[in-house]
N, CA, C and O atoms as a MOPAC input file, in Angstrom:
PM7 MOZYME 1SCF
protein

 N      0.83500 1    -1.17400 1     0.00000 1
 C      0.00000 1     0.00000 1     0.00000 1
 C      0.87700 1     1.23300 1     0.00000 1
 O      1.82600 1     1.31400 1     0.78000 1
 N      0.60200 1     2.12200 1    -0.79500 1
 C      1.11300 1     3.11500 1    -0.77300 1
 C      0.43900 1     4.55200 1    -1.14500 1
 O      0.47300 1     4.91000 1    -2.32300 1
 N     -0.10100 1     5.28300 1    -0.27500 1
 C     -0.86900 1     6.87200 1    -0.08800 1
 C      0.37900 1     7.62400 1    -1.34500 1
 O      1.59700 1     7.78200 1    -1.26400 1
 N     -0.63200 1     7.95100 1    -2.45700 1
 C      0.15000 1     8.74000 1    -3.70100 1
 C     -0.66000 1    10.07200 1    -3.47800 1
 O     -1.83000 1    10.04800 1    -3.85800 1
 N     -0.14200 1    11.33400 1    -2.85900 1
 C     -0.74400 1    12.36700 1    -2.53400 1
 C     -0.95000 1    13.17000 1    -4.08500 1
 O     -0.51000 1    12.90600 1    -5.20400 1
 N     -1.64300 1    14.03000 1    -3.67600 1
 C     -2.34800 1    15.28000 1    -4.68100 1
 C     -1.14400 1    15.64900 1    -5.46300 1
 O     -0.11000 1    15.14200 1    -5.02900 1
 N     -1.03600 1    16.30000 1    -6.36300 1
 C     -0.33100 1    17.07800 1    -7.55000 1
 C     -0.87700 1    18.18900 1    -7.93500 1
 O     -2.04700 1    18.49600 1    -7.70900 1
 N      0.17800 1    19.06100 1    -8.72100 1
 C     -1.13900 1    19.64300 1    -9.93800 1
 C     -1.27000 1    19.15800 1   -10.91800 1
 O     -0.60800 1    18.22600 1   -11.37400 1
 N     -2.36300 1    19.85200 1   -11.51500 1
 C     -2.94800 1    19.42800 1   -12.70900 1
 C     -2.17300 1    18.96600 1   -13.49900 1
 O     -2.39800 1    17.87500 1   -14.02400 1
 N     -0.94800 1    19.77000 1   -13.80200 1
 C     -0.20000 1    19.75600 1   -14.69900 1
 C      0.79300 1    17.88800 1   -14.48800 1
 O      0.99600 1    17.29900 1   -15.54900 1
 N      1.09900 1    17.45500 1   -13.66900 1
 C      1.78600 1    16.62700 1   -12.95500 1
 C      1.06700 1    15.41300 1   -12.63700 1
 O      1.60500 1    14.33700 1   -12.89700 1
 N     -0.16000 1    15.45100 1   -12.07100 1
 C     -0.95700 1    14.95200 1   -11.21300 1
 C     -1.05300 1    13.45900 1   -12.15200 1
 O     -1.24500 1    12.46700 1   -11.44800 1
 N     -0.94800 1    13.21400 1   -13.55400 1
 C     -1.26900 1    11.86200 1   -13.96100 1
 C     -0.22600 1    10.89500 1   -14.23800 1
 O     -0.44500 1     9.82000 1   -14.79700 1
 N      1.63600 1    11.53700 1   -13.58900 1
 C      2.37900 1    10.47400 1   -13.19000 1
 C      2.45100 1     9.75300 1   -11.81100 1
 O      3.41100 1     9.18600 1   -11.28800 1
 N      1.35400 1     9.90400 1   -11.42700 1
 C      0.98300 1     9.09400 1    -9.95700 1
 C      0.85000 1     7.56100 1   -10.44600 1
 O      1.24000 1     6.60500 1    -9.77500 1
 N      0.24400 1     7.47100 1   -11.70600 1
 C     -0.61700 1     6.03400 1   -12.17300 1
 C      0.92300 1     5.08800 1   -12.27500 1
 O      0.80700 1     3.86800 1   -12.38500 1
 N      1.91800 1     5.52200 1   -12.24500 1
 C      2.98400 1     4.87400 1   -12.40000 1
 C      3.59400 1     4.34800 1   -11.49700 1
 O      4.43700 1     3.45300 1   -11.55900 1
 N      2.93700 1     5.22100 1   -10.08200 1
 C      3.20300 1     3.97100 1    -8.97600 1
 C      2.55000 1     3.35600 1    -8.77400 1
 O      3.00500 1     2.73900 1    -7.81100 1
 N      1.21400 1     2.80700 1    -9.11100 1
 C      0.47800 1     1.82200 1    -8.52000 1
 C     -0.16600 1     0.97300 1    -9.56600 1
 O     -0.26100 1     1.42000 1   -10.70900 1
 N     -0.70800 1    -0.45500 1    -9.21100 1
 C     -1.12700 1    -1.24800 1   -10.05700 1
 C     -2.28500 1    -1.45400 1   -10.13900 1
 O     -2.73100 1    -1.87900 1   -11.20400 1
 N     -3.21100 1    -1.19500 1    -8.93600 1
 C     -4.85300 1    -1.03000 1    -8.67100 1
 C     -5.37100 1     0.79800 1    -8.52100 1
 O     -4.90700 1     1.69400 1    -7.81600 1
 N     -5.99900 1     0.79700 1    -9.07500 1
 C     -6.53100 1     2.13600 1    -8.66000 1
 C     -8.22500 1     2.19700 1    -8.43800 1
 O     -9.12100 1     1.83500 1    -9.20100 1
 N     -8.28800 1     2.77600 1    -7.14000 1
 C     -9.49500 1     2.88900 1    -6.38500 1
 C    -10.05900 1     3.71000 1    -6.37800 1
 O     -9.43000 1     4.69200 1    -5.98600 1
 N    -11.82200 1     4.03500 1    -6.82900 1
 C    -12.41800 1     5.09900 1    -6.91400 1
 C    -13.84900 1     4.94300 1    -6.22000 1
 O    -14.86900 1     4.81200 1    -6.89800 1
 N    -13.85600 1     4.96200 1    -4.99500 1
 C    -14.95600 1     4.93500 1    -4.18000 1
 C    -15.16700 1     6.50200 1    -3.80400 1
 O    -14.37400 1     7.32700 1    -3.35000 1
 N    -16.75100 1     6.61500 1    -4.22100 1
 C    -17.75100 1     7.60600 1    -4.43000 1
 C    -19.09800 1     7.32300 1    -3.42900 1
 O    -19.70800 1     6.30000 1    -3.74200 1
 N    -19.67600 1     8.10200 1    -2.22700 1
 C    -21.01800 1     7.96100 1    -2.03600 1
 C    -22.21600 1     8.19600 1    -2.73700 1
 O    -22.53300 1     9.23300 1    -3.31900 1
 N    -22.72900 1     7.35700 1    -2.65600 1
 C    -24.12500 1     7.59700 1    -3.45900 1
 C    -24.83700 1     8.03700 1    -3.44000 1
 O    -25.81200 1     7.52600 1    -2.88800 1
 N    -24.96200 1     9.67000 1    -4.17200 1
 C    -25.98900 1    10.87600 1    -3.89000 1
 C    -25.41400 1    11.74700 1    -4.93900 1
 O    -24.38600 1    11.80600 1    -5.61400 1
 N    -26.76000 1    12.53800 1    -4.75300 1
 C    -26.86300 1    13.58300 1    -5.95100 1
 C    -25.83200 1    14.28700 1    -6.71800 1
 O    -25.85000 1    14.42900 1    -7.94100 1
 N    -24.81400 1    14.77500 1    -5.80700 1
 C    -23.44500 1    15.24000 1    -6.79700 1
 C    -22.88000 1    14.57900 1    -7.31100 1
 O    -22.55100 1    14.73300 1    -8.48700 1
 N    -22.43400 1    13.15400 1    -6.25300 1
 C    -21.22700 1    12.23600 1    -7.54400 1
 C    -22.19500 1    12.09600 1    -8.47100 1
 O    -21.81600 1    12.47400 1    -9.57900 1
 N    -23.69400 1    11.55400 1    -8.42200 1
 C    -23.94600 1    10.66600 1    -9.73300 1
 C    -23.70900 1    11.98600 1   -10.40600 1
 O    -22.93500 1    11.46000 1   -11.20500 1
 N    -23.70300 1    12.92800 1   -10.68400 1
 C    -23.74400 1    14.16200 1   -11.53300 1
 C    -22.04800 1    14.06500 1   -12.42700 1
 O    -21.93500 1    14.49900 1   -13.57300 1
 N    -20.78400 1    13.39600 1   -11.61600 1
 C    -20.02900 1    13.33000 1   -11.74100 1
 C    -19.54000 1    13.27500 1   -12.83400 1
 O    -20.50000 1    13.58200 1   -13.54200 1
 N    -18.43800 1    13.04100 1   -13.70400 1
 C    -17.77800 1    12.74600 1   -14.77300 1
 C    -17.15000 1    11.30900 1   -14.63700 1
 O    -16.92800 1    11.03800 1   -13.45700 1
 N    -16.79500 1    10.29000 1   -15.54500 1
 C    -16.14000 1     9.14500 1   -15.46700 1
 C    -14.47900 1     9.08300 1   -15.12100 1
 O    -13.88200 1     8.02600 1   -14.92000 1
 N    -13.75700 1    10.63300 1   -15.08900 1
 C    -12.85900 1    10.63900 1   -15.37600 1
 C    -11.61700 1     9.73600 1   -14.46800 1
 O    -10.42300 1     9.80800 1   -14.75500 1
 N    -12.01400 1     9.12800 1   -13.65100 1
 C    -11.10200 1     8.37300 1   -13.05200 1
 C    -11.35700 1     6.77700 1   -13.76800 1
 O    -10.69300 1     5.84700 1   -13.30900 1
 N    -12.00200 1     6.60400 1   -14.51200 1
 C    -12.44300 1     5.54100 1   -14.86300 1
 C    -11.15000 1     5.70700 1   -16.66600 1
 O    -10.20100 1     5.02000 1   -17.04400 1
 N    -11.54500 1     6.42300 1   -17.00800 1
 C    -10.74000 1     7.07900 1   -18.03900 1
 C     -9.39300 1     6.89600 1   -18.25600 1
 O     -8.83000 1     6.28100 1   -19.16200 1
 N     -8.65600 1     7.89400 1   -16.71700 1
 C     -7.74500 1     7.78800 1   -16.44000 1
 C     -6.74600 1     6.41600 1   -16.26300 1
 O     -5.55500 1     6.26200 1   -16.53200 1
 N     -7.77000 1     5.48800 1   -15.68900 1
 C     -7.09300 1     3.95100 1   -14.73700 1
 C     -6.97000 1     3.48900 1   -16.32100 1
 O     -5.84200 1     3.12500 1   -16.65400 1
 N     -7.91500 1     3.46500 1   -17.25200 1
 C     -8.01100 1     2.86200 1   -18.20300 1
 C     -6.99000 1     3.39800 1   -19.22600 1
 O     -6.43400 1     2.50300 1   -19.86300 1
 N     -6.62800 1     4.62000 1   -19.51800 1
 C     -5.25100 1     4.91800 1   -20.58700 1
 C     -4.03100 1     4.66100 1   -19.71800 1
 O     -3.04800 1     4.96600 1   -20.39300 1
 N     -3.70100 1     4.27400 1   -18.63300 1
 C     -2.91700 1     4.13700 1   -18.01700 1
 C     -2.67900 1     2.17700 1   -17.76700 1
 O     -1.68200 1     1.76600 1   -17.17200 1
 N     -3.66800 1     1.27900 1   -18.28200 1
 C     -3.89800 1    -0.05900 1   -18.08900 1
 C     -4.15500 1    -0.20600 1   -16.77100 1
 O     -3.84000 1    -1.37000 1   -16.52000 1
 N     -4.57100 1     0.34500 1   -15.73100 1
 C     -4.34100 1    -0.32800 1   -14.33700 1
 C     -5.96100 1    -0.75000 1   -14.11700 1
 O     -7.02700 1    -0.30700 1   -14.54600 1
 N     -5.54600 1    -1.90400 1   -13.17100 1
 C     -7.15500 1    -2.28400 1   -12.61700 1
 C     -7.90000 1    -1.21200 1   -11.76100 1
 O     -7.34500 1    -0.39400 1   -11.02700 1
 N     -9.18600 1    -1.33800 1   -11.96000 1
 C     -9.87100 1    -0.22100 1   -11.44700 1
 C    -11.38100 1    -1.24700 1   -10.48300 1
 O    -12.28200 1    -1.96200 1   -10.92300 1
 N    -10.96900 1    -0.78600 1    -8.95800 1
 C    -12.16600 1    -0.86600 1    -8.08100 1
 C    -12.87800 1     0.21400 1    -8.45400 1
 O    -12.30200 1     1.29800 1    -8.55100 1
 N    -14.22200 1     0.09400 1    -8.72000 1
 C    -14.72600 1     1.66400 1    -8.13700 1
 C    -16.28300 1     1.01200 1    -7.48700 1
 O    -16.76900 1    -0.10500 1    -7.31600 1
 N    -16.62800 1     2.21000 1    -7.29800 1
 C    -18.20800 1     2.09600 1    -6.47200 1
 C    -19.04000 1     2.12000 1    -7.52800 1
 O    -18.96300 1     2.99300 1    -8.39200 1
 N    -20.11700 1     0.92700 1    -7.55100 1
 C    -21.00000 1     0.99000 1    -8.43600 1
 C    -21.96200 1     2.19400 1    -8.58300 1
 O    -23.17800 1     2.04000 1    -8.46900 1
 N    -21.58500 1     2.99500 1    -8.75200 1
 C    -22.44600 1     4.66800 1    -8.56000 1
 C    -22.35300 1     5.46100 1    -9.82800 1
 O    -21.31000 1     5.27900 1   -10.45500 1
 N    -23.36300 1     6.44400 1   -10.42900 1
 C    -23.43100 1     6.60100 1   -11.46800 1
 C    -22.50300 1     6.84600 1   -12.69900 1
 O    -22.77200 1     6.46000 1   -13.83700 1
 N    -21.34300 1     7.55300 1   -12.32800 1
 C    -20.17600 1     7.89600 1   -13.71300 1
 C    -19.22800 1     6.90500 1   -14.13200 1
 O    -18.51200 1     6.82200 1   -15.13000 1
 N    -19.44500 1     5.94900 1   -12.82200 1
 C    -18.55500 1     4.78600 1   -13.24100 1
 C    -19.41900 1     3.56200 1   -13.63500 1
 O    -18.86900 1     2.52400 1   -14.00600 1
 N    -20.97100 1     3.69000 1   -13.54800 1
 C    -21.65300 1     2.56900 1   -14.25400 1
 C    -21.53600 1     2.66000 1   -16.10800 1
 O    -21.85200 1     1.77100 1   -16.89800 1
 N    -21.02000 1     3.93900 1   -16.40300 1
 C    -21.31300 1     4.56800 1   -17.47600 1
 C    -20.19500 1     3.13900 1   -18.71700 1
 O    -20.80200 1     2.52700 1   -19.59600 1
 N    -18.84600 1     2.93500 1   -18.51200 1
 C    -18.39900 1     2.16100 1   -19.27400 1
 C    -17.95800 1     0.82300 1   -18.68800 1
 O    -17.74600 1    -0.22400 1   -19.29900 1
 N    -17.83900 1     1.12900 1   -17.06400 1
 C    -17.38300 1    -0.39200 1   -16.59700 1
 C    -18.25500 1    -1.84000 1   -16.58500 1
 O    -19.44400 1    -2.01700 1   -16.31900 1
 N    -17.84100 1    -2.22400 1   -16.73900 1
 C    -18.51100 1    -3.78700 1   -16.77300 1
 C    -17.83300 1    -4.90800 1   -15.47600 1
 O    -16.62200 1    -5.11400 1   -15.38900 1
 N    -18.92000 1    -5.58400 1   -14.48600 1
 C    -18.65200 1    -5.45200 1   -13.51800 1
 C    -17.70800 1    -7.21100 1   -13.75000 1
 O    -18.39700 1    -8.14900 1   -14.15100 1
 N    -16.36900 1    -7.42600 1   -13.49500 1
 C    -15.70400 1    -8.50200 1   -13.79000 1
 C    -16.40600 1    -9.91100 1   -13.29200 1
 O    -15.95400 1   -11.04300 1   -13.46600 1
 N    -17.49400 1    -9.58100 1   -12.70000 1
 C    -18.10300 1   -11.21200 1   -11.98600 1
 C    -19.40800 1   -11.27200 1   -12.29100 1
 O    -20.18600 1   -10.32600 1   -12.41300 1
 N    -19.62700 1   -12.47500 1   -12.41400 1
 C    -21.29300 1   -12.67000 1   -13.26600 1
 C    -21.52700 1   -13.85100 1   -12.69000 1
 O    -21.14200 1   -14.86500 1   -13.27200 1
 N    -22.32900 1   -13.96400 1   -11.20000 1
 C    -22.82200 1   -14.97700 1   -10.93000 1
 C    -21.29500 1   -15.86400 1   -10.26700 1
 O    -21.01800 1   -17.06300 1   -10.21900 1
 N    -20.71100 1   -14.89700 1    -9.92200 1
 C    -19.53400 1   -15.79000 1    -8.89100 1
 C    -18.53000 1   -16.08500 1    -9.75500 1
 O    -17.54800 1   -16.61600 1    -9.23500 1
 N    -18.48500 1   -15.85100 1   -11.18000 1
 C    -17.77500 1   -16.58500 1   -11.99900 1
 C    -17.17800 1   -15.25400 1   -12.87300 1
 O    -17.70900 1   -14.16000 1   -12.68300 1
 N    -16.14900 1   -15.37200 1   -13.75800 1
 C    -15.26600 1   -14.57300 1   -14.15100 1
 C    -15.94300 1   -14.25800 1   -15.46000 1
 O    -16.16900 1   -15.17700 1   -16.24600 1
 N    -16.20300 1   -13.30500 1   -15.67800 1
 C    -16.79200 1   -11.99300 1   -16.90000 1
 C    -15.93100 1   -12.05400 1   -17.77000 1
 O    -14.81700 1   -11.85700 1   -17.28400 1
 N    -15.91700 1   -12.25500 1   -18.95200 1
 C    -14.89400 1   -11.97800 1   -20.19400 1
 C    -15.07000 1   -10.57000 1   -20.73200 1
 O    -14.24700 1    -9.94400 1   -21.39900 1
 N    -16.56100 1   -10.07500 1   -20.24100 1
 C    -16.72500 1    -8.91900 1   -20.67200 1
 C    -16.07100 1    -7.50300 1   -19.47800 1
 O    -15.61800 1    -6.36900 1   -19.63200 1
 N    -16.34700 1    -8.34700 1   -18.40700 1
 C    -15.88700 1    -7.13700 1   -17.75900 1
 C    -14.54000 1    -6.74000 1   -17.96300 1
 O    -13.63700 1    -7.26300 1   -18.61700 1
 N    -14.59700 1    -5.44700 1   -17.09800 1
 C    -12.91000 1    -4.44600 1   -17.42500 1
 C    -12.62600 1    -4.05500 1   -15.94200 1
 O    -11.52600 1    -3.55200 1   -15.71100 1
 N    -13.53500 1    -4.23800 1   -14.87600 1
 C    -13.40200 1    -3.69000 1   -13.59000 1
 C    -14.22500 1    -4.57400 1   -12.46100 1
 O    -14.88000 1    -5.60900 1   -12.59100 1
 N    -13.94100 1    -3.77300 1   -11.32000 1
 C    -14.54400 1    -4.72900 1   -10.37900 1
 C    -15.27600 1    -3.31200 1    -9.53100 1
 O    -14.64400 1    -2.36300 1    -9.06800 1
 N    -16.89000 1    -3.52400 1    -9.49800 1
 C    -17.73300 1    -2.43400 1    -9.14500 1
 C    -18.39900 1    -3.00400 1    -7.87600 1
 O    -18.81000 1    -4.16200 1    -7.95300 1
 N    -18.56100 1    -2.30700 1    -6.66900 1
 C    -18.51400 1    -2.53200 1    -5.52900 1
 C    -19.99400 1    -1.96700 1    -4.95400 1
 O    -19.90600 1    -0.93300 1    -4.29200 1
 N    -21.19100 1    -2.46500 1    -5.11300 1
 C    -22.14100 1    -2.01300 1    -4.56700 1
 C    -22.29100 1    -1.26300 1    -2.72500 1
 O    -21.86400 1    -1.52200 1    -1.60000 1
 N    -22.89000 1    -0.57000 1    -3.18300 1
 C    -23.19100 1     0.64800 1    -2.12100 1
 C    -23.16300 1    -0.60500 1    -0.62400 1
 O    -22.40400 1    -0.59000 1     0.34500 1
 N    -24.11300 1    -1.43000 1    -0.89800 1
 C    -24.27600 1    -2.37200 1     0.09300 1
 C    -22.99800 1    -3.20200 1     0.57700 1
 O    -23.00200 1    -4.00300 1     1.51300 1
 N    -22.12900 1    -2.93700 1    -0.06100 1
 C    -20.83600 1    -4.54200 1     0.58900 1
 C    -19.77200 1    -3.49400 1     0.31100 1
 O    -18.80100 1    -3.89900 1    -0.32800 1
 N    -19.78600 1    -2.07800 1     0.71800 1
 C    -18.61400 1    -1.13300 1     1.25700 1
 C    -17.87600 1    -2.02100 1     2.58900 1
 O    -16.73700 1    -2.43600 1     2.80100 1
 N    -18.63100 1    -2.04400 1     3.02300 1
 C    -17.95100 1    -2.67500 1     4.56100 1
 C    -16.91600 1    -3.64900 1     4.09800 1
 O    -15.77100 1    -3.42200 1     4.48800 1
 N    -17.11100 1    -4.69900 1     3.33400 1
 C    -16.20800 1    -5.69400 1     3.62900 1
 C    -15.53600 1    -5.79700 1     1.56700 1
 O    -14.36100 1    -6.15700 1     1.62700 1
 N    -15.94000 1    -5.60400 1     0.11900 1
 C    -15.89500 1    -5.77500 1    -0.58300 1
 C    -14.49800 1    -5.52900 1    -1.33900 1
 O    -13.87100 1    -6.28100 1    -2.08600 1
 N    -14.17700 1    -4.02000 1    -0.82700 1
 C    -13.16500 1    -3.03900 1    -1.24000 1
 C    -11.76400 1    -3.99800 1    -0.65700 1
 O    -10.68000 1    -4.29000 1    -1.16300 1
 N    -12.15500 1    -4.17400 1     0.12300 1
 C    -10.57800 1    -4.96300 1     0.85100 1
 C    -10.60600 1    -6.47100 1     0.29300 1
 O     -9.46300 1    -6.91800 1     0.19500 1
 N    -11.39000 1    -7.17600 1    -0.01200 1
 C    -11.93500 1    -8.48400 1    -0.29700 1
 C    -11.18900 1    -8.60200 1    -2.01200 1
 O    -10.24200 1    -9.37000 1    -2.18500 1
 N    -11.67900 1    -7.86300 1    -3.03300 1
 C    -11.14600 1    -7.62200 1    -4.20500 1
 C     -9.57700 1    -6.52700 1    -4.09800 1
 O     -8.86300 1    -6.86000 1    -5.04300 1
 N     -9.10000 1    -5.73700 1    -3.52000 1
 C     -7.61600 1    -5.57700 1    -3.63400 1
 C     -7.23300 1    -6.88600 1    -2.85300 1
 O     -6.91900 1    -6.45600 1    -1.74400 1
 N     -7.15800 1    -7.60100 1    -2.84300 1
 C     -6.71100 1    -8.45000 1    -2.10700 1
 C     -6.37300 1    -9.52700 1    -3.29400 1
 O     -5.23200 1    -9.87900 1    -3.59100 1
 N     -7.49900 1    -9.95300 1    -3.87400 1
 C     -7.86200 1   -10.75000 1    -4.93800 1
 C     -6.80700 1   -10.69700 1    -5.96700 1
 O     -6.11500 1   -11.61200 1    -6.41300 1
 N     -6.82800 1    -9.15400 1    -6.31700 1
 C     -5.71400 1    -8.41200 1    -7.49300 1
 C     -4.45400 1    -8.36600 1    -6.90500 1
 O     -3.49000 1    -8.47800 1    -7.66100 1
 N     -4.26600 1    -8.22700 1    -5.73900 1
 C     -2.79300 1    -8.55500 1    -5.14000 1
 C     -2.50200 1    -9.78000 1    -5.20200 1
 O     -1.48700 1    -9.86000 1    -5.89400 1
 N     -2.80600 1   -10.72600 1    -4.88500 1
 C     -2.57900 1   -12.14300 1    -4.95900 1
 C     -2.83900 1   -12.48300 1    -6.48300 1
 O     -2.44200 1   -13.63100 1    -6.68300 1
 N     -3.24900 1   -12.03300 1    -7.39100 1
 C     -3.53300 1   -12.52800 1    -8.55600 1
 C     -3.17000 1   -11.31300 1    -9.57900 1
 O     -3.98400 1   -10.59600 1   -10.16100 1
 N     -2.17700 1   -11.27500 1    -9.63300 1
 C     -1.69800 1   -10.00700 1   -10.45400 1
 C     -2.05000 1   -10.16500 1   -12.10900 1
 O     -2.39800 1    -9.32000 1   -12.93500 1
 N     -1.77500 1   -11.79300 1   -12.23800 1
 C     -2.34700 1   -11.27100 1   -13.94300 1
 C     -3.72800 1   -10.95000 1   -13.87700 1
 O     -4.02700 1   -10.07200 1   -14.68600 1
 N     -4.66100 1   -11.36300 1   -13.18900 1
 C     -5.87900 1   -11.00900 1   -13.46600 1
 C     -5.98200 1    -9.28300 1   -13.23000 1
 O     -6.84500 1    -8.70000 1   -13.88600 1
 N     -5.21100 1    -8.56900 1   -12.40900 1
 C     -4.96900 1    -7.65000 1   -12.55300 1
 C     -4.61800 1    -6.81800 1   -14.01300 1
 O     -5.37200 1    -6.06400 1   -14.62800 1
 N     -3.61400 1    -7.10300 1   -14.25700 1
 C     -2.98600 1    -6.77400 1   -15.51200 1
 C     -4.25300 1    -6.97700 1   -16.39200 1
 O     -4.73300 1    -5.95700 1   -16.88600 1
 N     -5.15800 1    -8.77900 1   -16.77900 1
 C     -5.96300 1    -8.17200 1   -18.00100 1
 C     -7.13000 1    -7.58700 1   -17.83700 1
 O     -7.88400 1    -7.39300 1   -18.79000 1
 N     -7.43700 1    -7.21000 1   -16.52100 1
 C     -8.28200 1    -6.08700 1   -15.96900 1
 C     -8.06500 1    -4.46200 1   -16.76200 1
 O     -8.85900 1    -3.65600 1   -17.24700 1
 N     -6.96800 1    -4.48500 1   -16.63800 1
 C     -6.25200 1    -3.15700 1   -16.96400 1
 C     -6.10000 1    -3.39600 1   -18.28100 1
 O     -6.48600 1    -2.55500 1   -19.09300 1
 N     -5.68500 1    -4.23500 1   -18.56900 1
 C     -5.90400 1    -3.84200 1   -20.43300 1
 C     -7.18900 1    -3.95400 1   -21.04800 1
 O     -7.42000 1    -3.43200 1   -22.13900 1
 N     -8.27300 1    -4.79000 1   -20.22300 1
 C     -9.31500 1    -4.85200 1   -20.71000 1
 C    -10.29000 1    -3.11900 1   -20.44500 1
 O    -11.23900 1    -2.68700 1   -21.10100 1
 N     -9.76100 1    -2.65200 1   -19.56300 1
 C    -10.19700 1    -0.93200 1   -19.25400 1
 C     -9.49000 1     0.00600 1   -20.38400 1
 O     -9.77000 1     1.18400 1   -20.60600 1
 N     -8.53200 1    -0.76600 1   -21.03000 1
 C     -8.16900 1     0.20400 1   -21.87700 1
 C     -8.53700 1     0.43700 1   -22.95300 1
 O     -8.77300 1     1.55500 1   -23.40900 1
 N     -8.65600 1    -0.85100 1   -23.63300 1
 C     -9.86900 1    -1.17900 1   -24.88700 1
 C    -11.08200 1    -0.85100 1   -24.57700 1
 O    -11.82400 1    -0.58500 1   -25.52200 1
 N    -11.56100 1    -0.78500 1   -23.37500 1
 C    -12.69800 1     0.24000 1   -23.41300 1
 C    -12.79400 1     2.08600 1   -23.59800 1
 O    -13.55600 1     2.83000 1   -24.21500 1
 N    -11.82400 1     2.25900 1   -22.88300 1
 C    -11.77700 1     4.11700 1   -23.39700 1
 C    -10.51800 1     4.67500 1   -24.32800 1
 O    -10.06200 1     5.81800 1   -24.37000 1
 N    -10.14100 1     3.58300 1   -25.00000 1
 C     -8.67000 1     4.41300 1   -26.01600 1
 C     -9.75300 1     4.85300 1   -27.12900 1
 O     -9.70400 1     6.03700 1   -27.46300 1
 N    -10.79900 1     3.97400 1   -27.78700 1
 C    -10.75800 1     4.62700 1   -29.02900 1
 C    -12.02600 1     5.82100 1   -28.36500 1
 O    -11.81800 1     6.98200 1   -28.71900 1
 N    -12.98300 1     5.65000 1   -27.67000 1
 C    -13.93900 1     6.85700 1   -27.37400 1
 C    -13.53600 1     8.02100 1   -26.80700 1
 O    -14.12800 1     9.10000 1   -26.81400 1
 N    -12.26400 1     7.67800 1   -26.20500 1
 C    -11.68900 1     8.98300 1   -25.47400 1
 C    -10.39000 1     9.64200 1   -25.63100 1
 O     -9.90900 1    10.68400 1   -25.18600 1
 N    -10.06500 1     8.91400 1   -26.23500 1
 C     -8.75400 1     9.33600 1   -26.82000 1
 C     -9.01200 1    11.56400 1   -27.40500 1
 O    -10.01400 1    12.13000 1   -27.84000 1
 N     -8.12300 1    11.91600 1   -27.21400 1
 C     -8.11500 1    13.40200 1   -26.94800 1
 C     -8.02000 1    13.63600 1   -28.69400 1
 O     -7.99900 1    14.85200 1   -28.88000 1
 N     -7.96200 1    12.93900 1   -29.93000 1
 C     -7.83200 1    13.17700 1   -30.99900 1
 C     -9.58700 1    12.82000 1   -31.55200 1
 O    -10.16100 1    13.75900 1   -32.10400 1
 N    -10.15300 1    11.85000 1   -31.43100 1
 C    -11.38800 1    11.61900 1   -31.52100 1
 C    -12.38400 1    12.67000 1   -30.55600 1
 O    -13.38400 1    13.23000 1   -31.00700 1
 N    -11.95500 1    12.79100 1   -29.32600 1
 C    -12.75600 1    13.80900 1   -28.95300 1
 C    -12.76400 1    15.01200 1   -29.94900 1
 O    -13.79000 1    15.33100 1   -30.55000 1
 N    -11.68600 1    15.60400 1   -30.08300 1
 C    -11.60600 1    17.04700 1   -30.18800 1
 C    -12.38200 1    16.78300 1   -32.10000 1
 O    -12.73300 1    17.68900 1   -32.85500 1
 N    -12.41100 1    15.86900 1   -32.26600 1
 C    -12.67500 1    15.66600 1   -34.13100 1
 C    -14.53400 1    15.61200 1   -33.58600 1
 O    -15.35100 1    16.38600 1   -34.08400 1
 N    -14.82300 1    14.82500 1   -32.78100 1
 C    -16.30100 1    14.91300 1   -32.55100 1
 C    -16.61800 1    16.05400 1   -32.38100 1
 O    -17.40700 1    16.58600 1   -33.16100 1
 N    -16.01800 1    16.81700 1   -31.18100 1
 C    -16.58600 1    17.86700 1   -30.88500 1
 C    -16.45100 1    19.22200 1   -31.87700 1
 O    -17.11500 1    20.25700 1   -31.92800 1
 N    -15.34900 1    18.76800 1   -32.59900 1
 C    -15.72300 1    20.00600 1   -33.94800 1
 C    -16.54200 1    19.85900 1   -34.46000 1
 O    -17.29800 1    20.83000 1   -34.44000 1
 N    -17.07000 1    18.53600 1   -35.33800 1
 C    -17.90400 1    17.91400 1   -35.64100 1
 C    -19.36900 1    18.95300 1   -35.33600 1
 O    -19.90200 1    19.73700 1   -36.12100 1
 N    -19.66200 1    18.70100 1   -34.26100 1
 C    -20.92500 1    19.27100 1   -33.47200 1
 C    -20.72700 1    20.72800 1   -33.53100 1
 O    -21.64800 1    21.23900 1   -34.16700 1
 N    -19.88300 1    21.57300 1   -33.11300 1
 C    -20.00000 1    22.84200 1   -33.20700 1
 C    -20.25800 1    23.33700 1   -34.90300 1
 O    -20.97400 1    24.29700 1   -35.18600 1
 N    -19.61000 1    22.58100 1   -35.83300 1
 C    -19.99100 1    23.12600 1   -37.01100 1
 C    -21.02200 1    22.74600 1   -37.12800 1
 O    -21.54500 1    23.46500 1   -37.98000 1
 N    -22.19200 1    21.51000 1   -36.55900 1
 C    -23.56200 1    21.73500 1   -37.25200 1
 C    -24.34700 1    22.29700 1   -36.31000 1
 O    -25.56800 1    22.16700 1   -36.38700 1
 N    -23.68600 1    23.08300 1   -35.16500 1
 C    -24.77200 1    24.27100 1   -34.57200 1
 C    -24.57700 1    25.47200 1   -35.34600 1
 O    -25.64200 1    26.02600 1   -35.61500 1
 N    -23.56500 1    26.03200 1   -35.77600 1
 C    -23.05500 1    27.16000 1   -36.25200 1
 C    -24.12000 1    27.65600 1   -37.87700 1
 O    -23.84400 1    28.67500 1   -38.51000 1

């Protein structure tokens, strides 16, 4: 375990290089769900496995790695219902520590989910896209 403190902006996304799990637990209420995915984003151009809280910005692309006790080909993450905070979060880093490749194709499987939708070259081509047919 290792506490990777704040940065700036400018800095702040060579943190992902120390760690191999990255955790994004959110309470469930009106502002986060309002939230952005961007930590989901982040874990994912970076390959790392991603816990997060099953809560709205991160239901948006993750797919939850277990289906009925059994291992998801589809999933990319491991999403932690509001209800099994208490014991879940420690239960799965645990899992990914002891089982590092499943880690690893966690993390590449998060990446094939947001390289081609988010990638900063496709954005910025969509979003021209749209401003020229408001204009």
């Amino acid at each position: 375990y290792v506490r990777v403190w704040t940065k700036p902006v400018t800095t702040y996304a060579m943190n992902y290089s120390k760690f191999d799990i990255s955790l994004a637990p959110i309470k469930n209420h009106i502002f986060n769900r309002m939230k952005s995915q961007l930590k989901v984003i982040e874990a994912g151009f970076y390959k790392k496995a991603l816990i997060a809280s099953e809560v709205g910005p991160y239901t948006i692309d993750l797919v939850h790695c277990l289906k009925n006790g059994e291992f998801n080909e589809e999933g990319n993450a491991i999403l932690i219902p509001e209800s099994r905070n208490h014991s879940d979060w420690f239960k799965y880093a645990k899992k990914l520590i002891d089982n590092p490749n499943w880690a690893y194709d966690l993390g590449e499987r998060l990446y094939e989910t947001v390289k081609d939708t988010y990638d900063l070259n496709v954005v910025t081509k969509t979003r021209a896209e749209f401003y020229k047919s408001i204009v």
